[in-house]
N, C-alpha and C positions, 0 to 999 in steps of 0.2 A: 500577642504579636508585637515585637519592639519595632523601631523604625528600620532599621536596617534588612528586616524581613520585608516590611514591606516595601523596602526598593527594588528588592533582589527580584521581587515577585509581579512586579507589575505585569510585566508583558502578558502574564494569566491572567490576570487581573482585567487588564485592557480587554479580552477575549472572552472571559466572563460577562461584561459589560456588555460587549456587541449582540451575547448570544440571550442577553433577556430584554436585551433592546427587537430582536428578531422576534422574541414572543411575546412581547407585548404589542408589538407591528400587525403580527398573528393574529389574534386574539380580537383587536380593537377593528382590524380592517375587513374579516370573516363575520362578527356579529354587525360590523357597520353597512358593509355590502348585503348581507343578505335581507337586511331590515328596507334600506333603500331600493334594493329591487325590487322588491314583490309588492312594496307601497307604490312606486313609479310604473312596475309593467314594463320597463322600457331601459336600452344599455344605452350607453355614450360609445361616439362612435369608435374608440379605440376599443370596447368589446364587444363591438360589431364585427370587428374584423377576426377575433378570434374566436369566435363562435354566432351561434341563433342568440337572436333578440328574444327578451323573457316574454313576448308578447305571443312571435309563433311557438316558442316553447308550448307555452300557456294550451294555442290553440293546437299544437300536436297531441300531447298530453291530454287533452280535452277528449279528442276524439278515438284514443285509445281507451279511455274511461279509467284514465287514470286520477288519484285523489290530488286536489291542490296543495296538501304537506308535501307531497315528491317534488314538489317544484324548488323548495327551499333547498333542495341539494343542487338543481340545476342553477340556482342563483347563486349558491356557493362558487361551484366554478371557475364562474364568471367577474368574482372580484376580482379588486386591484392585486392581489396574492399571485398572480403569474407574469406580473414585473420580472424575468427573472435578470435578466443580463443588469440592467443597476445593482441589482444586491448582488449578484456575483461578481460583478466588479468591487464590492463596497468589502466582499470578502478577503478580494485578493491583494489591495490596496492595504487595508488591517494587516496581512500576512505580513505584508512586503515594511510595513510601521513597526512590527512587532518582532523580525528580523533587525531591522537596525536597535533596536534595542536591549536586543541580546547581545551582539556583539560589541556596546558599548555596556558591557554592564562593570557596575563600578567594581566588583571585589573578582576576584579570579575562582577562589573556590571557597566555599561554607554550606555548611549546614544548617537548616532554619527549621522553622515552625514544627519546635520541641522532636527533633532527630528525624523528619518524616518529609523530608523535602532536602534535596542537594542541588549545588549551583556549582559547578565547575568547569574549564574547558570543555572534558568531555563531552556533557551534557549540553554546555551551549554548541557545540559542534553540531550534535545529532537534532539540536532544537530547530540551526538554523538551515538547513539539510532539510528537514523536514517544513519547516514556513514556506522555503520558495519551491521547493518539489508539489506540495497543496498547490500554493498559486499556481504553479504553471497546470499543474491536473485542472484546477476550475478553468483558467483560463481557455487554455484547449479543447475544453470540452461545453462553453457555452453556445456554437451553434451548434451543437447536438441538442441541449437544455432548452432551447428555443423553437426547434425545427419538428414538427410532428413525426416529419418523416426520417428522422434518426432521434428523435428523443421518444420515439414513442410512445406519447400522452403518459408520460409519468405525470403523477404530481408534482410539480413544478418546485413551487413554494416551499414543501415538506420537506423534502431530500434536501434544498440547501439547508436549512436548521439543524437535520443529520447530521449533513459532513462537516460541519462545525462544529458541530458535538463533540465527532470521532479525532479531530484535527485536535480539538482541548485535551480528549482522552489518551490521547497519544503525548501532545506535551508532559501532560503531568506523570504518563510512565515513563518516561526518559527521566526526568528528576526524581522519581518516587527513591525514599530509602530508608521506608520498611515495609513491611508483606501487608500492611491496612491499606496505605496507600499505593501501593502496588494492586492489590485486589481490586478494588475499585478503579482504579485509574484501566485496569485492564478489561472490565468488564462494560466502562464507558464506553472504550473502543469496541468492544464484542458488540454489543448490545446496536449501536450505530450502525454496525456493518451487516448484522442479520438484516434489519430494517432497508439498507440500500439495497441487500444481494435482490430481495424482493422485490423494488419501488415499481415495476414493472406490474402492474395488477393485471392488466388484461390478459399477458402471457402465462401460459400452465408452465414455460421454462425459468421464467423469472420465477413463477412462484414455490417451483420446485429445486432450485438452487438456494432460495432463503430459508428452505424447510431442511434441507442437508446439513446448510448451513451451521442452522441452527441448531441441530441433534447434534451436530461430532462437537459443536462448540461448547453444548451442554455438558457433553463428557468432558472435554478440555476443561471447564470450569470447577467441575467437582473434581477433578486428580489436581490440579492445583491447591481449591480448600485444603483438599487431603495432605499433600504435600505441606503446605502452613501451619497444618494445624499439628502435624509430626516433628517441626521442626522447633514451633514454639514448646510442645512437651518436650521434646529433648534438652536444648538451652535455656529456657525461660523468658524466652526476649523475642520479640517479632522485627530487631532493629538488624541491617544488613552487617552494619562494620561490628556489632557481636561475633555473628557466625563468622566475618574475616578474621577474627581475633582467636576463635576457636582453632579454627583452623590455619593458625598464625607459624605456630609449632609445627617443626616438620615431623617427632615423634606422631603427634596427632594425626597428621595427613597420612601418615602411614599407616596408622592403627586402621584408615579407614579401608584399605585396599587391603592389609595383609595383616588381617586379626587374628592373632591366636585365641582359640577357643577356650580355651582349659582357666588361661589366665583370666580371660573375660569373667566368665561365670565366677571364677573363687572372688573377683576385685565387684562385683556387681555392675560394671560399667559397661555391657556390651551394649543394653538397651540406647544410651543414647549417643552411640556409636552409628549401629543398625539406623535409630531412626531417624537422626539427622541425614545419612547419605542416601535414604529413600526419600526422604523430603525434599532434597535437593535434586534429586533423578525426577520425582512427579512436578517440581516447575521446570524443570529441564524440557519436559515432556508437552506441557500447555505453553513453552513458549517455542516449542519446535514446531507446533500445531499453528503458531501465528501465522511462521515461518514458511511455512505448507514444505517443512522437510521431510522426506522420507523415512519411517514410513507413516507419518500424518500429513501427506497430502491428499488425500483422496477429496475433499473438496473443492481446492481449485480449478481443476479443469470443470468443473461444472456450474461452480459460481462465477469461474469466470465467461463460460461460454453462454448462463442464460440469461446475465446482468446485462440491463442498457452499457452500450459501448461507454460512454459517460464514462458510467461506474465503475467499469470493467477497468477503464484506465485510471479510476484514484483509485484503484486495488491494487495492481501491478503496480502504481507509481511509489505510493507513500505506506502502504502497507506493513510492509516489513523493517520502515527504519527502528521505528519505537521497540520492537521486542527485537533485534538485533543489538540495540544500545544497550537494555537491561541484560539480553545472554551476554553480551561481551564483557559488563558489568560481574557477570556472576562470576565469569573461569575467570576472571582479574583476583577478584576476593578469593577465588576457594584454591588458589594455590595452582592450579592446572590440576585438579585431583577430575574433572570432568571431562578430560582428552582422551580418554580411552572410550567411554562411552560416546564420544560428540566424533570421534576417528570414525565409527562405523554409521553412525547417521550420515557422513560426510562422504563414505567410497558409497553407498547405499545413495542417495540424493544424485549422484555426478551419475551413476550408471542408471536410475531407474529415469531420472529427466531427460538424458542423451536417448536412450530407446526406445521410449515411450513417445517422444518430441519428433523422432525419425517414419511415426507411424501417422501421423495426424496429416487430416485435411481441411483442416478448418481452422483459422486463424486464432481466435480467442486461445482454444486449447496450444495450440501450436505455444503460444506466448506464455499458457499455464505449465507447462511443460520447460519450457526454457525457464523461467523462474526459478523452478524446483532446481534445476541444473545446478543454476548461480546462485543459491542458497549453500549448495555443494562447494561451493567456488568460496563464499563468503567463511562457512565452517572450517572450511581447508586452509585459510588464512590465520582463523582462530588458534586453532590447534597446533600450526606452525610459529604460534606467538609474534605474530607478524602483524599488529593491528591497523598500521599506518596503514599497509595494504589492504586489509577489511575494507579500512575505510576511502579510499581511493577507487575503488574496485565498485562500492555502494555508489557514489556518485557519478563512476561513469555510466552505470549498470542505470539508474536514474535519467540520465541526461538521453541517452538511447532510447530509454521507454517513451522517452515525452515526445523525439522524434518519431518511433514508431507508431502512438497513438495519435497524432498531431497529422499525420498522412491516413489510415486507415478509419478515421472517425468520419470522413468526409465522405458522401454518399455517392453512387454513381448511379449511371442512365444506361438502363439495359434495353436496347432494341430486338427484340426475337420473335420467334413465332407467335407470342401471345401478344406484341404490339409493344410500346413504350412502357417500362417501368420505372420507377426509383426505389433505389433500396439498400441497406447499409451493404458492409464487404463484410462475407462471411466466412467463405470459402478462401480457399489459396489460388484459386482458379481466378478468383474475382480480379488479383492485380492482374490479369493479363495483358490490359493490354495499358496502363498505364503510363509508358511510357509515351505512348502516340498520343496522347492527349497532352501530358505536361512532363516534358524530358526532364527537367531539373526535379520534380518532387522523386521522379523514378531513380536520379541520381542520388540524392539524400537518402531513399529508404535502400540502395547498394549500399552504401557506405557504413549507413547505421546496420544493414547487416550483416558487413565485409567483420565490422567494429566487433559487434555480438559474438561472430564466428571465433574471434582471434586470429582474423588476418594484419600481417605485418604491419607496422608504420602506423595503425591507427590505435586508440586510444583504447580499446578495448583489448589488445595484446599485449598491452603494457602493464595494464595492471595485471593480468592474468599471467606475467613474464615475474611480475614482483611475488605475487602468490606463489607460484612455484619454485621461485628460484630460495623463498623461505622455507619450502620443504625440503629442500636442499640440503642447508645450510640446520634443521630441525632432524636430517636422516631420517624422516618419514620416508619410508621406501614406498610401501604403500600407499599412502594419500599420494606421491609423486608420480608411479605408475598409473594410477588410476585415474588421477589428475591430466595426463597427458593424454591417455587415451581418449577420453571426455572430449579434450580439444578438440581431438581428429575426428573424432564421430560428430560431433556437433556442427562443424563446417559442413556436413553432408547435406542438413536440413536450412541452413541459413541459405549454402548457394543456390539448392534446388526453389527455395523461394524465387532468388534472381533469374534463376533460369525462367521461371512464369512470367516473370514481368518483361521480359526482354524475347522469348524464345517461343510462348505458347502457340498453339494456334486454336482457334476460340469458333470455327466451321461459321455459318452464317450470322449469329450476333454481334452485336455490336454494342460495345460499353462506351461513354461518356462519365469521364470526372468531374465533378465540378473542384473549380480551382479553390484553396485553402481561402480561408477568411485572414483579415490582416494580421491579426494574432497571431492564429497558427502558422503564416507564414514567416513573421518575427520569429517563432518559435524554433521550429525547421529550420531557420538560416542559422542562430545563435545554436543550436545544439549541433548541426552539421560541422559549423565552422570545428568548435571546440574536439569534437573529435577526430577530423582530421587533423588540426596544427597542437595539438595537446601535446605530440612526441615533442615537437620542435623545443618547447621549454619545458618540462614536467616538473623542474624543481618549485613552478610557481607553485604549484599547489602539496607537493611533497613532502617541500620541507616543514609548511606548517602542520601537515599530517603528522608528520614525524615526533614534532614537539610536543605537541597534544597528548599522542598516546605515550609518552613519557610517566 
């Protein structure tokens, strides 16, 4: 490693740091706490308050006839490991350090540590995109991670370590650039995200969205191998700007759509024809699966409907930037030789999330479904060679999540027949009555839904006005028909949301919200603001789109 690798590289570096500094934290404060409890018999009062002293523990457990080794779990518990708001703060802080660091990085674009790592605008783009989209997902989502009654006794501790993990996994496939570091870099994030979809142990929902999860993911992982391992028998090199050089030549790019046969077989050259463009269609496929585009979404709606809300919002939030970066990465290098295949994922995604999104009652899915949409939205950008828009489109598409999850994270008070409850929002029913409790958050989650729909004037019609109007200008007739109609149908389920929050009627219950935490109300004001006055100057952020994907 020269010196100039390792400047380029800190920012991973710094994140490295943190995340064995969290396991040595682990490690030292789990064997420390459990040794001290079960010598003491007794907590300090700060875990008195979050649970039984090991003493009635002791005497519960006593009288069930249970053995004194089960207790070392209950003492486990009980350490200092459910601090959780400091070290999610210590996470988001890091984020927010290692964001200004990218944007100050000294060389603009290189290649480092022996062709297996890239640093360029691009890359820092989608890095820094992805730092504060994490922080604001943790941020948003720490009193859920504190609150029993929306964090629902997850482990505490564990899952921040995860998504730390997943947040490094995802840096390092944004800059990965060759299929080693790619693999691994993609399988960090796979591997972290099984383990969230599930952190929910008590629930049979949680634990059956990690198991889904985890099975199409498994397929996702071996059609990729397969995909690499085709591609390095074809050209001999696992390095990306090989295969952009292969297919540098436009006779080549053509050979791969419109092979003559006859020639093939006399020249011996079809094989690595053939297996390059299947190589390239099987990671086409495990990164459309990140994607949850059609038709590899069948997971989403279900990881996201049985994952703690938490989770559910660093899935929707940050999920899709890193293998959005690398697909955008790839139809750059292969010429647009992947637009005819990525054209029908893209009319496929826009109409299976539009009718599927039109049929839901329940929140979570509702959101997994609008995702798939705008996957459709983000692809249709692609194909129209219109990347500034991709990426314009990705960040409103983000700023809107963090609003949505930032209002529906917060739990409300249900008075009915059965007496007071609390309890997260599930259903579409739930915002009913939202507005009568706190007018302004009912006004924020209109807007951020007006925005979503593609209504006028706000920040989500805009990009959606740029996307289309480059299918235009691309004579995609189809992705532009199809694209449009998506529009129309999809304001159907946005406004019917606002109709419940403003219009329901809800017979004798009665809901209470409790009002945002200061956070999430920073959060809510700063994402509202920007999508309403975003039309008013658009070139702020435009034009540097613009240059980047240059």
């Amino acid at each position: 490693m020269t010196e100039i690798d390792f400047i380029l590289i800190i920012p991973e570096l710094f994140q490295l740091i943190l995340i064995n500094i969290f396991l040595l934290y682990a490690l030292f404060f789990s064997g420390l706490g459990q040794s001290n409890q079960i010598i003491s018999g007794s907590l300090n009062s700060k875990q008195q308050e979050g649970g039984l002293s090991l003493l009635h523990n002791y005497t519960q457990n006593k009288e069930a006839g249970r053995r004194p080794q089960q207790l070392i779990r209950a003492a486990y518990l009980a350490t200092p490991l459910q601090i959780v708001e400091p070290l999610s703060w210590l996470i988001v802080i890091s984020l927010i350090f290692s964001t200004a660091l990218f944007l100050n990085s000294p060389v603009s674009s290189a290649v480092l540590l022996t062709s297996s790592f890239i640093c360029d605008d691009f890359a820092t783009l989608f890095k820094v995109v992805l730092c504060l989209s994490s922080a604001a997902a943790i941020a948003l989502a720490i009193p859920a991670f504190n609150s029993s009654t929306i964090g629902a006794r997850i482990n505490n501790y564990e899952f921040l370590l995860v998504i730390y993990l997943a947040i490094f996994g995802m840096l390092c496939l944004i800059s990965s650039y060759n299929f080693l570091t790619f693999y691994l870099s993609i399988e960090l994030q796979s591997l972290s995200f099984y383990l969230l979809a599930c952190s929910k142990s008590r629930s049979e929902f949680s634990a059956e969205a990690g198991l889904k999860y985890f099975i199409l993911g498994a397929f996702s992982s071996a059609i990729l191998l397969f995909g690499i391992s085709l591609i390095y028998g074809s050209i001999g090199s696992i390095y990306f700007d090989d295969v952009g050089a292969l297919l540098e030549f436009s006779n080549y790019s053509k050979s791969l759509t419109n092979l003559e046969t006859t020639t093939a077989f006399e020249t011996g050259n079809l094989w690595p024809h053939i297996g390059l463009a299947v190589g390239l269609a099987c990671i086409c496929i495990s990164l459309l699966f990140k994607l949850a585009a059609v038709p590899f979404h069948m997971w989403a709606p279900d990881v996201y409907e049985g994952s703690p809300t938490g989770i559910t919002a660093f899935f929707a939030i940050t999920a899709k930037i890193a293998a959005l970066a690398v697909l955008a990465r790839f139809v750059i290098a292969t010429e647009q030789l992947l637009i005819p295949a990525l054209s029908f994922v893209t009319m496929a995604s826009l109409v299976v999330g539009t009718l599927s999104a039109m049929r839901q009652v329940k929140i979570k899915r509702l959101i997994a479904f609008s995702g798939v949409s705008n996957v459709g939205w983000f692809l249709m950008g692609l194909c129209s060679g219109r990347l500034d828009a991709v990426l314009l489109h990705l960040i409103i598409y983000i700023t809107l999540s963090v609003t949505l999850f930032s209002i529906i994270i917060q739990p409300i008070h249900r008075l009915g027949g059965s007496g007071l409850e609390n309890r997260t929002i599930k259903h579409i029913t739930d915002l009913g009555q939202i507005y009568k409790t706190n007018t302004m958050v009912a006004l924020a989650l209109t807007l951020t839904l007006f925005s979503l729909g593609g209504i006028p004037l706000l920040a989500g019609f805009y990009s959606k006005y740029l996307i289309i109007n480059a299918a235009i200008q691309a004579e995609a007739l189809g992705l532009l028909t199809i694209g449009l109609l998506s529009a129309v149908f999809s304001a159907f389920y946005y406004i019917r949301v606002v109709k419940t929050v403003y219009f329901s009627e809800l017979g004798g219950d009665w809901f209470s919200f409790e009002a945002p935490s200061t956070t999430n109300a920073y959060l809510i004001a700063v994402s509202t603001f920007f999508t309403t006055l975003f039309v008013v100057y658009p070139e702020s952020i435009s034009i540097w789109l613009i240059n980047i994907s240059l």
